[in-house]
C-alpha positions as CSV (number, residue, x, y, z in Angstrom):
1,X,-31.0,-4.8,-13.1
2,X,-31.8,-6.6,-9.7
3,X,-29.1,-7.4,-7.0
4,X,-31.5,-9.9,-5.1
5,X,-29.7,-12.9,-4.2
6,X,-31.3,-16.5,-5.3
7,X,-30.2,-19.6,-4.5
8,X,-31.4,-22.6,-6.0
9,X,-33.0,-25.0,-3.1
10,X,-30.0,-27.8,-3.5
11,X,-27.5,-24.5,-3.0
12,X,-29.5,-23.2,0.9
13,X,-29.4,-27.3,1.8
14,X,-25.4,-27.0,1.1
15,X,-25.5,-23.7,2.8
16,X,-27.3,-24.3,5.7
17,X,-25.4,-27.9,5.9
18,X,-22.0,-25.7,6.3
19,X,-23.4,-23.4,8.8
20,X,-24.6,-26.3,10.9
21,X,-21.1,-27.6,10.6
22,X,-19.2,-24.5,11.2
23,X,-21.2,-23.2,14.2
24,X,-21.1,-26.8,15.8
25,X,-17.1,-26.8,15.1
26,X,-15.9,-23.7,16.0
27,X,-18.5,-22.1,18.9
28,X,-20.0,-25.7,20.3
29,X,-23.5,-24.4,19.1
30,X,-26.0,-26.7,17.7
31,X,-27.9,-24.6,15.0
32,X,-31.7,-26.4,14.0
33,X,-32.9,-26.2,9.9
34,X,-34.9,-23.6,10.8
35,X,-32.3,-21.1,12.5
36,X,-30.0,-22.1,10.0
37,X,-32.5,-20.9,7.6
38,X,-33.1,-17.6,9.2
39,X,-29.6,-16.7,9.2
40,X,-29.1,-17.5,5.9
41,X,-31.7,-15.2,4.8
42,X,-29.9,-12.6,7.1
43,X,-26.8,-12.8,5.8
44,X,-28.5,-13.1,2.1
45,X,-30.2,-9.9,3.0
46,X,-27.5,-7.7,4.7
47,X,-24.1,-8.8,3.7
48,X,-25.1,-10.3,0.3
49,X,-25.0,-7.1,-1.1
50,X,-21.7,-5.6,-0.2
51,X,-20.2,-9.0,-1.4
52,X,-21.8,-8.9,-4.7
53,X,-21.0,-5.1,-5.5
54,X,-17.6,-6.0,-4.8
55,X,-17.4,-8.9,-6.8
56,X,-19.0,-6.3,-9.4
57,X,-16.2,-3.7,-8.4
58,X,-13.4,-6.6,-9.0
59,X,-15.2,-7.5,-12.2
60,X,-15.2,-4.0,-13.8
61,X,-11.4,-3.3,-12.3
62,X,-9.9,-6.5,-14.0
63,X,-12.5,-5.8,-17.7
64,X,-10.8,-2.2,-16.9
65,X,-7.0,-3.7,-17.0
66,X,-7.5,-6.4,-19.8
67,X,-9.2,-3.5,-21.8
68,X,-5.7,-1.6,-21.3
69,X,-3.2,-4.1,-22.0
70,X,-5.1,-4.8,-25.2
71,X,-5.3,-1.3,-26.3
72,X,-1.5,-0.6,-25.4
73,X,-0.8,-4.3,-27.5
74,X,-2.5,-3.3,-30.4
75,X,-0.9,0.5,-30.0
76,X,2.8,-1.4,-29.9
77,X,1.8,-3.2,-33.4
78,X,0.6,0.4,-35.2
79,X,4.0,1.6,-34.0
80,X,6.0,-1.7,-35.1
């Protein structure tokens, strides 16, 4: 199974559109396309990771509690 992160192109432009905005906003700073491209492959690179093993993490946690409640339904109809 492979974790690497790929966007399609239409998803980086929409990323890289955002990060212009935000860093422009919020700390005055004019990003270029091509800084805005190296930082998404940094974050892509070093914080994709830990956010899609937690999204994994959540995934398994709530297949975990369905799986639960299901088997403790059906239990409740053998007993009924």
């Amino acid at each position: 199974m492979s974790t690497e992160i790929n966007l399609t192109p239409a998803g980086r432009e929409k990323l890289r559109d955002q990060l212009t905005d935000y860093c422009a906003k919020q700390f005055d700073l004019e990003l270029e396309q091509f800084d805005a491209e190296f930082f998404i492959d940094f974050i892509i690179e070093k914080l994709g990771p830990a956010f899609y093993n937690a999204g994994i993490d959540e995934a398994i946690r709530t297949h975990f509690a369905w799986s639960e409640r299901i088997q403790e339904e059906m239990d409740l109809k053998k007993i009924l």
